[in-house]
N, C-alpha and C positions, 0 to 999 in steps of 0.2 A: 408433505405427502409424496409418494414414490410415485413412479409410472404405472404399477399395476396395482397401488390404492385408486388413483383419479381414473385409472381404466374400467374399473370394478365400479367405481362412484357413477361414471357416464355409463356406464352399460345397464348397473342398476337402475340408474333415471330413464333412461329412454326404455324400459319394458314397459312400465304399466300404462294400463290404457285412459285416453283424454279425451272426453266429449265437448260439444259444447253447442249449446245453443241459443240466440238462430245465428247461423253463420253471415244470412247476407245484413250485414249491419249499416253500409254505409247511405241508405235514404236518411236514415232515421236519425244516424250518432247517440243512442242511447247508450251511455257508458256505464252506467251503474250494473253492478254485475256482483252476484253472488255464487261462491264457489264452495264447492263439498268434495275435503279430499278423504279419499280413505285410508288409515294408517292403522299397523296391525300393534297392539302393544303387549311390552314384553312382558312375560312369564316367567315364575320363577327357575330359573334353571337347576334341573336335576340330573346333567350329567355328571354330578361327583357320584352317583347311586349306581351308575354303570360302570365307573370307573373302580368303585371298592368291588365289586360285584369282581371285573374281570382279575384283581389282587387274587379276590377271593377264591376266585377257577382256577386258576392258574399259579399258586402260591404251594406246590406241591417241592417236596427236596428234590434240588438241584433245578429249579425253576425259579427261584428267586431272583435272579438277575433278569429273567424273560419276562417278568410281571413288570418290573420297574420298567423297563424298557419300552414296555407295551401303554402305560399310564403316560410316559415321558413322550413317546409318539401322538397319545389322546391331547395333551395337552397341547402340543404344539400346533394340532390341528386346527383344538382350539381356538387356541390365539390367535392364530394366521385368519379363521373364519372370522374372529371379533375386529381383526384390520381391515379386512372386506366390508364388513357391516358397519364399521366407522367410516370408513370413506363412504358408501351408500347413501349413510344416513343424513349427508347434509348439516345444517344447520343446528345446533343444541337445541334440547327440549327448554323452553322456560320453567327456572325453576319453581315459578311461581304455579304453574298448570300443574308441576306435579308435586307440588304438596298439595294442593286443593283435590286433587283426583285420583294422588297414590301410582302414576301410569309416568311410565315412560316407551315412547315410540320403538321398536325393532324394524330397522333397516328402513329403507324410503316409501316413499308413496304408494299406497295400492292401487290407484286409481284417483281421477278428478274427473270432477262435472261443472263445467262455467256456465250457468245459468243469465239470464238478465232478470234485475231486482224485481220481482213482485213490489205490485200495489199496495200499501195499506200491511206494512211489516208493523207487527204487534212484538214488544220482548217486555213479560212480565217479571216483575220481583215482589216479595212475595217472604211473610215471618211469621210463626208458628207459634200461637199463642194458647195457654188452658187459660180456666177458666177455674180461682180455687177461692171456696167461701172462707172467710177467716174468722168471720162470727166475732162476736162480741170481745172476745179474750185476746183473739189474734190483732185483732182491729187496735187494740190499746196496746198489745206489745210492739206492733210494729210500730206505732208513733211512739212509744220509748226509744225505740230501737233508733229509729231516724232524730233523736233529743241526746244519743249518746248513752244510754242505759245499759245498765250490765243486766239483762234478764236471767241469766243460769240460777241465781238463788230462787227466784219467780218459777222457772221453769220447774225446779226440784219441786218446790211447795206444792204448787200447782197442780203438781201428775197425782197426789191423793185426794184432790178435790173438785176433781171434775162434775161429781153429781151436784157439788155444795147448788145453792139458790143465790140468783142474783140480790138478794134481796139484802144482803148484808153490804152490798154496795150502796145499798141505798138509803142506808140508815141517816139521818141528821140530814137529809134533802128535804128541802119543801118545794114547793108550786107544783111540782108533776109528778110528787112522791105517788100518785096513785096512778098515775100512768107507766112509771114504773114499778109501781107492784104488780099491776098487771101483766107488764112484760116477765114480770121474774113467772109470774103462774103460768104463762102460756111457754116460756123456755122452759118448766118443769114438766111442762105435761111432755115434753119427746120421751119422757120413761114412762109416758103409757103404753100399755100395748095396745095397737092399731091403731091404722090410719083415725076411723072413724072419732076416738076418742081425742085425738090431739087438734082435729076438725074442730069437735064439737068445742074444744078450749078455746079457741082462738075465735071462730065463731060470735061465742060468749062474749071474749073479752074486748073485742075488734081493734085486736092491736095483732102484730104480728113481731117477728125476730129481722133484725136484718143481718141480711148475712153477712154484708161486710164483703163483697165479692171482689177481686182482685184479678188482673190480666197476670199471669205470670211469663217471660217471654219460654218456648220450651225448643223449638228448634228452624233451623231453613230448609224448606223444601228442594227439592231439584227441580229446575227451572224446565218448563218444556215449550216447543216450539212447537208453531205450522205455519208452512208452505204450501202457496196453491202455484201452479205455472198451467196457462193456455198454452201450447205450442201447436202451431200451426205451418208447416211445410211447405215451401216456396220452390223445394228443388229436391233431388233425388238424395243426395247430399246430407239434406236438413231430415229428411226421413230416414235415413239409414244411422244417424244421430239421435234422432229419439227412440230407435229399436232400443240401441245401446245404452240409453240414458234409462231405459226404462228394468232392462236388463241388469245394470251393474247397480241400481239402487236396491234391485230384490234380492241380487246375491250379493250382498253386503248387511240385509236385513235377518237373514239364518245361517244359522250356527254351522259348523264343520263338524262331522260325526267323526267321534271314536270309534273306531271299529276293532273287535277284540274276537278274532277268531271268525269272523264273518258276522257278528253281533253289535248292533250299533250300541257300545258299553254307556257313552257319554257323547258330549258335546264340547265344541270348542270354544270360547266367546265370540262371538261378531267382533268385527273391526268397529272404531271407533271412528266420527269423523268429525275435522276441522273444518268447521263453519267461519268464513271470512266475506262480511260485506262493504263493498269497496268500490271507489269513483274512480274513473281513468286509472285504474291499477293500482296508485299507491296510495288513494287517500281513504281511510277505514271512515267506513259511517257507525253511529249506532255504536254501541255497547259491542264488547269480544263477546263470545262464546266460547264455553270449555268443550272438548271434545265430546263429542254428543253418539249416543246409540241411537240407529233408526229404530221405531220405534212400529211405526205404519206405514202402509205404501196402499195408494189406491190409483188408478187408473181407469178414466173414464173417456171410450172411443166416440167421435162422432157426436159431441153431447148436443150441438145443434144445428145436425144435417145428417142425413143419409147417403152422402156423396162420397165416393171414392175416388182417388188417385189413379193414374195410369201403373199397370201394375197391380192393384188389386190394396193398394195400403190405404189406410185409414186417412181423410183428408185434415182432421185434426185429433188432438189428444190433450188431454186436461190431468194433470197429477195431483195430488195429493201428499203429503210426508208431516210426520210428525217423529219429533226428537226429542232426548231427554236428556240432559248437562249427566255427565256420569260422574258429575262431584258437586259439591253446594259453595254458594260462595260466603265471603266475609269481607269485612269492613278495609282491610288492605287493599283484597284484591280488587275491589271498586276504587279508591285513595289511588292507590299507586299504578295499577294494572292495566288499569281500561276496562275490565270486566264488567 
């Protein structure tokens, strides 16, 4: 790295903003400390659209050499930006976060907030199951199927005989041959029409169908979190800290407007943020977290007392936040990851 990557690197680093609270820590020594950074992640890049765009202005006879020229200047630009934003960015993204998430980081930190650990941290995980009847046919293919069975000739046969009657299964059975005939009668009656009639079969016959019901797994949810924090103010210091803390969670929570002509056309995504819970700085507790969207923000002033501060500020403040993994995990990334 040159002199004015690591200059661009430190300069990037020390702009963004860093809260943290409570500041006066040393009665207590409580080191467990939770931190929320915000980090913007990259988007597809479409400057080749501007780049054929200016070919295309600009590609008139006897301008052909001024177009190249003018790409071959874009480009360089570029580049030299993408050396900025490499020395900025610090540390490589794990490759792990971004298969799970699809995301990779642009340029360094937006901002941190060093909290101390909440009481009573909950991280749920969490599998995504239907629920599919297999009924009588499915029920004995699948124990084929788990015996090694080729069912595709079964399955062909099968697909014209779906109305057929159980009762041909049951031919040369004794002891409960009549309890399965009954079943075959009340599995005939679903081609009645209405409810009422296929009631009244099974009613009759006081047997019913089983359905053979099976968990199928079908997918993982995204994990989401909450955080409550008490902060309460010792010094002017610690209050001018939770302005901030309060501040930089809500404008991290809404989107960036497109504006198209003075019309707000779209929106930009929210930053994402790297949630890291951690003992004297380097020892991770708990389970990782994948980059998380804020999800909710609540604040709640004075919730018990009506006292103010010198100054006129709120003598305490209670938050609220909820998150939600902006990727799902899998079996690696628990195994191997931390996650």
């Amino acid at each position: 790295m040159d002199d004015a990557q690591r200059t661009a690197g430190q300069l990037g680093s020390a702009l963004y903003k860093k809260y943290e609270f409570p500041l006066n820590n040393e009665e207590q020594k409580y080191e467990a400390r939770i931190t929320f950074t915000a980090r913007e992640v990259q988007s597809f890049d479409v400057n080749f659209l501007f780049d054929i765009a200016q070919v295309v202005t600009t590609n008139t006879p006897g301008n052909d050499l001024n177009a190249l020229d003018q790409v071959s200047d874009a480009d360089n630009a570029k580049n030299n930006a993408a050396a900025v934003e490499a020395a900025n960015k610090g540390a490589p993204d794990s490759q792990a976060m971004i298969n799970a998430t699809g995301q990779k980081f642009k340029g360094g930190p937006k901002g941190k907030v060093s909290l101390y650990l909440p009481q009573a941290v909950q991280i749920n995980d969490a599998a995504s199951y239907s629920n599919v009847d297999l009924g009588i046919m499915g029920a004995g293919g699948a124990a084929a199927m788990a015996e090694g069975a080729n069912l595709i000739p079964a399955l062909i046969e099968g697909a014209g005989q779906s109305a057929a009657s159980i009762i041909d299964a049951i031919k040369g059975q004794s002891g409960n041959s009549k309890d399965l005939a009954r079943l075959a009668l009340n599995r005939a009656s679903k081609f009645l029409p209405g409810e009422g009639f296929r009631g009244a079969v099974s009613s009759a016959t006081r047997v019913s169908v089983n359905p053979n019901t099976r968990a199928l797994f079908k997918s993982v949810p995204l994990r989401e979190f909450t955080f409550t924090f008490k902060m309460i103010p010792t010094s002017k210091e610690e209050t001018e800290q939770i302005k901030g803390i309060i501040k930089f969670f809500r404008e991290n929570l809404y989107p960036e407007v497109i504006d198209m002509g003075g019309i707000p056309a779209g929106f930009k995504f929210p930053h994402v943020f790297q949630i890291s819970l951690k003992y004297a700085k380097n020892k991770e507790l708990a389970t990782k977290i994948l980059p998380s969207y804020i999800r909710s923000f609540a604040a709640t002033y004075n919730a018990s007392g009506m006292g103010f501060l010198e100054g006129g500020d709120f003598s305490e403040v209670d938050i609220t936040m909820s998150f939600i993994e902006s990727g799902t995990l899998h079996k690696k990334l628990v195994q191997s990851e931390g996650y």
